[in-house]
C-alpha positions in Angstrom: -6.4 33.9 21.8 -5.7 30.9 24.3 -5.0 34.0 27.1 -8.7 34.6 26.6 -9.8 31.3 27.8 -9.7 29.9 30.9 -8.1 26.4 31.1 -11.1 24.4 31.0 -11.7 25.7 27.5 -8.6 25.2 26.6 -8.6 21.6 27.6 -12.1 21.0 25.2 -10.1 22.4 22.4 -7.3 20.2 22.8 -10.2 17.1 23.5 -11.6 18.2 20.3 -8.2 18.2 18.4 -7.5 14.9 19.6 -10.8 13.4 18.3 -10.1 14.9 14.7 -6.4 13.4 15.0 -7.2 10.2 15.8 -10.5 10.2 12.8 -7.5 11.5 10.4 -4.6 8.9 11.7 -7.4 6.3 11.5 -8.2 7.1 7.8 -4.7 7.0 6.9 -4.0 3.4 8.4 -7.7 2.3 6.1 -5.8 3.9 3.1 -2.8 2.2 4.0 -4.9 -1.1 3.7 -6.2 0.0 0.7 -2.4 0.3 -0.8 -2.0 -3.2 0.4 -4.7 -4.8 -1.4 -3.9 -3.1 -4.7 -0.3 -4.2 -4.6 -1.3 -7.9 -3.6 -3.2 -8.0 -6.9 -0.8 -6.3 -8.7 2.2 -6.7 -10.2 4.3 -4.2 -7.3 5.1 -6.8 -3.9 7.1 -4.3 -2.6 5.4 -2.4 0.6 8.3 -0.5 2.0 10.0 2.0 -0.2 12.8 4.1 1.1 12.7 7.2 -1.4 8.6 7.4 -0.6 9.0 7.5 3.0 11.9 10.0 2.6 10.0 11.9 0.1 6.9 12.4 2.4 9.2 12.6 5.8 11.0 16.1 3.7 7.7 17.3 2.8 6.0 17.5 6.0 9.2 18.7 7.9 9.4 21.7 5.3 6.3 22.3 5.6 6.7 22.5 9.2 4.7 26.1 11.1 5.9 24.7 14.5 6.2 25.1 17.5 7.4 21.8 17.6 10.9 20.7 16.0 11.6 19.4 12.7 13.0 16.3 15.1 9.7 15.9 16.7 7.8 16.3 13.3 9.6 13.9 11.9 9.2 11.6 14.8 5.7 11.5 15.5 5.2 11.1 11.1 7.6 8.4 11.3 5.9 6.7 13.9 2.7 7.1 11.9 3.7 5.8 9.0 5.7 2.9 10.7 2.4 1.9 12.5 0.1 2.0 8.7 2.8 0.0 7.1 2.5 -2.8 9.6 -0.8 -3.2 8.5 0.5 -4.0 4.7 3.1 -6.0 5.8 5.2 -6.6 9.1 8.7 -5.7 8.7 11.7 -7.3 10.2 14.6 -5.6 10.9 18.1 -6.9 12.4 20.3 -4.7 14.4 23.2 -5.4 16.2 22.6 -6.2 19.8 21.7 -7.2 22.1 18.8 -5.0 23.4 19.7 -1.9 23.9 22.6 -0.3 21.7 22.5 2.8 19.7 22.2 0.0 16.6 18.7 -0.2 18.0 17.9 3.5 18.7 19.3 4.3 14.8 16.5 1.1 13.7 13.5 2.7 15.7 14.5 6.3 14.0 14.6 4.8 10.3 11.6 2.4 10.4 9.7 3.4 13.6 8.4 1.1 16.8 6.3 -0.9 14.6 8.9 -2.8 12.7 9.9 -6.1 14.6 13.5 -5.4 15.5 15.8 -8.8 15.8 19.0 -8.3 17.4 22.0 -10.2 15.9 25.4 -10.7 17.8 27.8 -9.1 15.2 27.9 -7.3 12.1 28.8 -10.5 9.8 25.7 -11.8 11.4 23.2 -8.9 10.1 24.8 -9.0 6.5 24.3 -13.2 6.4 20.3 -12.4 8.0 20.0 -10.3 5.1 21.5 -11.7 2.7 19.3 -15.1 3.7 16.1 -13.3 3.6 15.7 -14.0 7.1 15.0 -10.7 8.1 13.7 -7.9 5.1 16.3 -5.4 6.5 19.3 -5.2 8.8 21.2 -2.0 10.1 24.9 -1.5 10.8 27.4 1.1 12.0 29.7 2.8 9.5 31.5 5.6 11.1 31.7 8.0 14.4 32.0 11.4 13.7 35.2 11.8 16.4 36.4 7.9 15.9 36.4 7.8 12.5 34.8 4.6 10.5 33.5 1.0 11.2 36.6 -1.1 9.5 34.2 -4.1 9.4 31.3 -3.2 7.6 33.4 -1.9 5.2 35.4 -5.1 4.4 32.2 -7.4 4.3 30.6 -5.1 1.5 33.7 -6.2 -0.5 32.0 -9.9 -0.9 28.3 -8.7 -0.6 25.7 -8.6 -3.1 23.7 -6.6 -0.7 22.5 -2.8 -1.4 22.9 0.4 0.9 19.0 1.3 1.2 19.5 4.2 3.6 21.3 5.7 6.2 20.8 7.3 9.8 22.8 9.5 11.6 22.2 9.5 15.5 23.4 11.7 17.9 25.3 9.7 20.4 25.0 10.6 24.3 26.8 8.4 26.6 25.9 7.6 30.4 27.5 6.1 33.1 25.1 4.1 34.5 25.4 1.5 37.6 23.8 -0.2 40.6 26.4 1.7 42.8 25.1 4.1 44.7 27.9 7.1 44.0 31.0 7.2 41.3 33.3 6.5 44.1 32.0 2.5 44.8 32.5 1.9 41.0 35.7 -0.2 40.8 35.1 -1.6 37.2 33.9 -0.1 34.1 32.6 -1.9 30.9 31.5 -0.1 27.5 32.7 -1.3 24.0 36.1 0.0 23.1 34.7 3.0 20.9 32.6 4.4 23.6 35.6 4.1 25.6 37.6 6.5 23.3 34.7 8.9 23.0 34.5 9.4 26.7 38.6 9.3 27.1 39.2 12.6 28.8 35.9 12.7 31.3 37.0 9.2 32.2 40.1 10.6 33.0 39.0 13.3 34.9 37.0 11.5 37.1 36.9 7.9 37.0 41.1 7.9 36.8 42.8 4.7 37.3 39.7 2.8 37.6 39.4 -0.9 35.3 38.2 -0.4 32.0 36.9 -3.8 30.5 35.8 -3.6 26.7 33.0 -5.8 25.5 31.3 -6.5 22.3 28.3 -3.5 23.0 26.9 -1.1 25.2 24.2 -3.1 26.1 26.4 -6.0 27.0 27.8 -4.0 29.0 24.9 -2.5 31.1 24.1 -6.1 31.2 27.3 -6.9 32.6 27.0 -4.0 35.3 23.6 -5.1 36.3 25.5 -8.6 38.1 27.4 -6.4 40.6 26.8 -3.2 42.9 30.4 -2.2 42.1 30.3 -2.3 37.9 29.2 0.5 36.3 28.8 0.9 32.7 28.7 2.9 29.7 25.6 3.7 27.4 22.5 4.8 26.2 19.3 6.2 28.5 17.6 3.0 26.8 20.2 0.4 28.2 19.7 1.8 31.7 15.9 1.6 31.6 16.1 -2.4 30.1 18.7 -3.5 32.8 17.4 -1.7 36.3 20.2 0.8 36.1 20.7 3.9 37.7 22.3 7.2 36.0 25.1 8.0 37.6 26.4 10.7 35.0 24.9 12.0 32.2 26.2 13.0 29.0 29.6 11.9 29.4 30.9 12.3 25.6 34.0 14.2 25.1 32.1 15.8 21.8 29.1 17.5 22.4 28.2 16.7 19.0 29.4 13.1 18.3 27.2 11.2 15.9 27.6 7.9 14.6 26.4 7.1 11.0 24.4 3.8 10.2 23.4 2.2 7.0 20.7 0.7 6.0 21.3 -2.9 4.4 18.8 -4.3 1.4 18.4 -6.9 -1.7 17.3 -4.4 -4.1 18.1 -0.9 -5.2 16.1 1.6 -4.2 14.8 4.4 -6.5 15.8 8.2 -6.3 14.3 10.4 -3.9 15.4 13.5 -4.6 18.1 14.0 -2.4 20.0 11.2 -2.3 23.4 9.6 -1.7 25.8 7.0 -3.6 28.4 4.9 -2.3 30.9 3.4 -4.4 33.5 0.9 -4.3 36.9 1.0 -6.3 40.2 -0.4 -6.8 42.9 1.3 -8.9 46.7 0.3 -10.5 49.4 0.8 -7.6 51.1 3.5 -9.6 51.6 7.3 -9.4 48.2 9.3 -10.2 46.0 6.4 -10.0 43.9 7.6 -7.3 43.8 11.0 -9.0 42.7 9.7 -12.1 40.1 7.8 -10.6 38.4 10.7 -8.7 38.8 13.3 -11.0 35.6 12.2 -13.3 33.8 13.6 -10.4 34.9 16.8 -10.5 34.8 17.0 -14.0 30.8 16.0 -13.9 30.3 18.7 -10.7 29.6 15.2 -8.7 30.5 16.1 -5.3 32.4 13.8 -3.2 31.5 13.9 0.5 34.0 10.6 2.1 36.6 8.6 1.1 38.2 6.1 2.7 41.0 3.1 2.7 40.8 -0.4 3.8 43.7 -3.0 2.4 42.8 -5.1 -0.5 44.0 -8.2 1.0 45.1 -9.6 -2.3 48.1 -8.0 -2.0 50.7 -6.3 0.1 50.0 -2.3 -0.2 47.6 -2.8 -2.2 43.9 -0.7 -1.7 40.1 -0.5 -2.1 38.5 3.1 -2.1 35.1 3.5 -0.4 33.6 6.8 -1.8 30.4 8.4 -1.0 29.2 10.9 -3.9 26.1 13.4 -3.7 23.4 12.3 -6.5 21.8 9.2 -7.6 23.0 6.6 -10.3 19.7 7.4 -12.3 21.2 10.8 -12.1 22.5 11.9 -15.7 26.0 13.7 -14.5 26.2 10.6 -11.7 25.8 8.0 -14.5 28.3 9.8 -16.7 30.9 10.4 -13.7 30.5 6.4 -12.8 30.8 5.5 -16.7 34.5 7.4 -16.6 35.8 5.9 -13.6 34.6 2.4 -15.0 37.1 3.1 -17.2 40.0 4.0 -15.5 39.1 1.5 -12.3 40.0 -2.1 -11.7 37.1 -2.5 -9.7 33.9 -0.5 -9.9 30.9 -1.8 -7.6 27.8 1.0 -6.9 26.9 -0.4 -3.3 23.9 1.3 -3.5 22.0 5.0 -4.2 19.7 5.8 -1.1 17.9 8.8 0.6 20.3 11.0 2.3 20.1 11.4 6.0 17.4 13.6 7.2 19.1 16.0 9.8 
């Protein structure tokens, strides 16, 4: 039909469009008001709740006719919703920064511009913000799909009270960014040490020999680059933009596809959604089958377990803690059951949390 208009035409349609989108966005914020006032005189406090937004974020992406992406769907909803649910209740959120780092980027894609981002200077930091009520929620890397996980964030769940509400997965693209004019009048690079590793063989093919300098983040770094003509730096579009830098090669990642995993750190649990995710944390007897014994309740249940991992007790020499992410929630009956058995056979058993799984 649009081939039978001229452009003028077309343009009213769209004008038109817009009006209605903006009268239907507008009654959604005054019904977003509306939820705020009922739960200030009830007995429910709690604006922001992970398995709704996920629940309504699935819905309209399968529900999608296009043309535009499910990414794009589910960004412009997000940014919707994010905007009504200031208006219950402003949200803050820590990240680790400083301004600037994919922490950030993976904040903005789970609660949206809206929410007031705080940037912390480490990881220990976000987990004490939270844990304080300082902030209402804090978000932390936990693994890179081609550098494997985040040792830290591991190690300070094993003292934490705090619950996994969520998690993000962000595709990573890395940039080389500078004040230099070219690649040749770059004499020092600075990135954090993972972004290093991720961009290991392009830096070797054309940046050979050249200083690398690690730092504590990608926006320290672009931060760091931005005091000389002859520093360059390592990071995302974002950093550039916030420190006056130019782009002197894009897309630098050795993996096309490299994404890094975040989670989503809380004080209370958060309700099932559907499709959702556990993560566990277990200890087990130093002897042969142990670790066996202790997974093998999930089979038996048809639980399916999608990560394990290692970290060092530090109680004793050789001695481990399991992280294990399981598909399911612990409301689920064959996920209850499954947890109930390897309470059994486990020294430790700790449920860090059930939480939407990542929309893709």
């Amino acid at each position: 039909m649009a081939d039978k208009l001229n452009l003028d035409q077309v343009r009213e349609k769209i004008d038109a469009l817009d009006r209605q989108l903006l009268d239907l966005i507008s009654e959604r914020a005054r019904l977003a008001q509306d939820v705020a006032r009922i739960k200030q005189n009830g007995n429910d406090k709690v604006f922001y709740k992970p398995e709704r937004e996920a629940e309504v974020l699935r819905r309209v992406i399968d529900s999608n006719p296009g043309p535009l992406s499910n990414e794009s769907i589910r960004f412009l909803f997000r940014e919707v919703m994010s905007a009504c649910l200031a208006l219950e209740q402003p949200m803050k959120v820590a990240y680790l920064g400083p301004q600037g780092t994919f922490t950030q980027l993976a904040s903005h894609k789970q609660f949206g511009h809206a929410a007031d981002t705080l940037a912390f200077a480490s990881i220990s930091d976000i987990f004490r913000a939270v844990s304080a009520s300082e902030v209402d929620f804090g978000v932390v890397p936990v693994e890179n799909s081609t550098e494997g996980i985040v040792s830290q964030t591991l190690d300070l769940f094993v003292g934490s009270s705090l619950q996994i509400c969520g998690e993000v997965e962000l595709r990573i693209h890395h940039h080389l960014m500078s004040k230099a004019e070219s690649i040749g009048d770059v004499v020092v690079i600075y990135a954090h040490q993972q972004s290093f590793a991720q961009c290991r063989q392009w830096l070797d093919g054309h940046l050979s020999g050249v200083q690398q300098v690690s730092v504590s983040s990608n926006a320290e770094a672009a931060r760091m680059a931005a005091e000389s003509s002859a520093a360059a730096a390592i990071g995302s579009e974002t950093a550039s933009e916030i420190y006056g830098l130019g782009l002197l090669a894009s897309k630098i990642e050795d993996a096309p596809d490299n994404t890094t995993r975040f989670l989503v750190l809380g004080r209370n649990p958060v309700k099932s959604s559907g499709k959702d995710k556990t993560s566990l944390l277990l200890s087990t007897m130093n002897q042969s089958g142990s670790l066996f014994d202790l997974i093998q309740p999930f089979a038996k249940n048809h639980v399916s377990m999608t990560r394990i991992e290692s970290r060092p007790s530090r109680q004793a020499n050789w001695n481990y803690l399991f992280f294990v992410d399981i598909e399911g929630h612990v409301e689920d009956d064959n996920v209850a059951k499954a947890i109930a058995e390897v309470n059994e056979k486990a020294a430790t058993t700790k449920v860090l949390g059930s939480y939407p799984a990542a929309l893709s």
